[in-house]
C-alpha positions as CSV (number, residue, x, y, z in Angstrom):
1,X,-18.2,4.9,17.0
2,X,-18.9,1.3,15.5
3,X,-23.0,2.3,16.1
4,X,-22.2,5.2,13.7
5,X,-20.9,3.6,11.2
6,X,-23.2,0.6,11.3
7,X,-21.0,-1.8,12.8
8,X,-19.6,-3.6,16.1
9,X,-17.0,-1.6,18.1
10,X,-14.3,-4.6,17.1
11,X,-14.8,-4.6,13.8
12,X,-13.8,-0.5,13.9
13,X,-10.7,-1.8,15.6
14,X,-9.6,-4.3,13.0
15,X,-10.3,-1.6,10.6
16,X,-7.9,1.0,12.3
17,X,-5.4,-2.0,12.4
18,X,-5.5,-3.6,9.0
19,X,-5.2,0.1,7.5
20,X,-8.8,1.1,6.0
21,X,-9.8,3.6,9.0
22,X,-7.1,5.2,11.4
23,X,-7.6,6.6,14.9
24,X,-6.6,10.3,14.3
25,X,-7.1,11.8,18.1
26,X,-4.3,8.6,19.5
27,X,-1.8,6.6,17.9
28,X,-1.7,3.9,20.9
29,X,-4.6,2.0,23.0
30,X,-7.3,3.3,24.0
31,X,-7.9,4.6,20.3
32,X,-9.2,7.8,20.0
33,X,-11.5,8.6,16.6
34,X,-12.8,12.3,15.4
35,X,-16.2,12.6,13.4
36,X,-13.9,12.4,10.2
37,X,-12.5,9.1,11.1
38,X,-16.1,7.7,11.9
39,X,-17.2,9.1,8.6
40,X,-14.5,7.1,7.1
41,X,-15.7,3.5,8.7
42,X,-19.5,4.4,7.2
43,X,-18.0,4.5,3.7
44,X,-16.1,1.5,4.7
45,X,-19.1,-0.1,5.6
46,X,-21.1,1.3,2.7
47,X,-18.1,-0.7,0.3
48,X,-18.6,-4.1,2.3
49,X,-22.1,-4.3,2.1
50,X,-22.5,-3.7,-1.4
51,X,-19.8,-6.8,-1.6
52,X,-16.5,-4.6,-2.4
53,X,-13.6,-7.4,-1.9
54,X,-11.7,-6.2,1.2
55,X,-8.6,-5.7,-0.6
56,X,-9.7,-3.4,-2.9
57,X,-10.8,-1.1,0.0
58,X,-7.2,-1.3,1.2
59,X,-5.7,-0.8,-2.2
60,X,-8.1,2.4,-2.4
61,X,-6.9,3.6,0.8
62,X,-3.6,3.4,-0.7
63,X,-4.4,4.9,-3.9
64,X,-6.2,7.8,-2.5
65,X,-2.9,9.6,-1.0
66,X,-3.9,13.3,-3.1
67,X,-7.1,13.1,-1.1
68,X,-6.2,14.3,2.1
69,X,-6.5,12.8,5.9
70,X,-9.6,10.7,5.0
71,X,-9.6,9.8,1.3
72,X,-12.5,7.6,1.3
73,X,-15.3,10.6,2.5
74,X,-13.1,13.1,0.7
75,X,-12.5,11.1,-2.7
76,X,-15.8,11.2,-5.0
77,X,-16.2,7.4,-4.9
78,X,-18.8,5.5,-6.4
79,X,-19.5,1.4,-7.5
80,X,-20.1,-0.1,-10.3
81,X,-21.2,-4.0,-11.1
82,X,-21.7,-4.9,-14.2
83,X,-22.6,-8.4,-14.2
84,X,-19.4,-9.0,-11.6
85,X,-18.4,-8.5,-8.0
86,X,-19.0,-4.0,-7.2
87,X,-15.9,-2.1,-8.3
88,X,-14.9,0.9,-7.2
89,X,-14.4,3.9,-9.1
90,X,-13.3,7.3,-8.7
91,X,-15.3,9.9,-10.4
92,X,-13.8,12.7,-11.6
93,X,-15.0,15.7,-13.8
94,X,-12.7,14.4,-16.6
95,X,-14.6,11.1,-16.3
96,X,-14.5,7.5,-13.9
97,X,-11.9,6.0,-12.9
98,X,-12.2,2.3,-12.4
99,X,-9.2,1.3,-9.5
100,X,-7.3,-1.4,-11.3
101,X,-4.0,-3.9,-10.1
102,X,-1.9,-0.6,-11.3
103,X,-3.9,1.8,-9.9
104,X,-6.7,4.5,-11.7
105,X,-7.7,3.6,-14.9
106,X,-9.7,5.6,-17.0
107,X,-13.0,4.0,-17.8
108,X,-13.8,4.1,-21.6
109,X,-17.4,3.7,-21.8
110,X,-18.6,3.2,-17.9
111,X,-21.3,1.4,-16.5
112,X,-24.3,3.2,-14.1
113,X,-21.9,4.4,-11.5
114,X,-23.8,4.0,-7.6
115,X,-22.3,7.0,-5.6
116,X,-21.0,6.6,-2.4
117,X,-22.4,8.7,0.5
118,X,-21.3,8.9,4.1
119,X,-24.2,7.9,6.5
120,X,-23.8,7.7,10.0
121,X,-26.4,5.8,11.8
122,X,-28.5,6.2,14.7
123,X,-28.7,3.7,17.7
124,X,-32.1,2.4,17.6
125,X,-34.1,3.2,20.7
């Protein structure tokens, strides 16, 4: 799975366990992940490397609860960076929603928004 998504197989675990990604095929060791749940570690790994702080991928995952199993492919996410460290943002056909201390706020006048797209990676060889 962590090939996948772009990443080592321990990082995936400290994903499932700090609350970004979840094992949806076993709740207990060894952890189990569908295609869904590997989809959610690329956009994970998409966040981090454009420099997304770590806890505002957890406060997405918690804010993305009308999304489904796996808000983060599900949700229409994007980034923006304006100058400061990438944001994320929600965008909606009513318009973007920057995520905020309090949750969704509705951006007045937003910035270039970069969309978020789930890749999964091939092993090299």
């Amino acid at each position: 799975m962590g090939e996948l998504a772009g990443v080592s197989g321990t990082t995936i675990g400290q994903w499932a366990r700090w609350g970004y990604i979840r094992s949806s095929q076993s709740e207990g060791e060894p952890r189990v992940y569908s295609v869904e749940d590997i989809a959610e570690a690329a956009v994970v790994s998409e966040l981090l490397g454009r420099g997304v702080r770590h806890a505002d991928i957890r406060r997405a995952v918690d804010r993305l609860d009308g999304y489904g199993t796996w808000p983060l492919s599900d949700a229409p996410l994007g980034t923006i960076a304006d100058g400061g460290r990438p944001r994320i943002v929600l965008h909606e056909p009513d318009g973007v929603y920057e995520l905020a201390n309090r949750g969704w706020q509705l951006t007045a006048a937003p910035p270039r928004v970069d969309e978020v797209r789930v890749r999964l990676r091939r092993a090299p060889g």
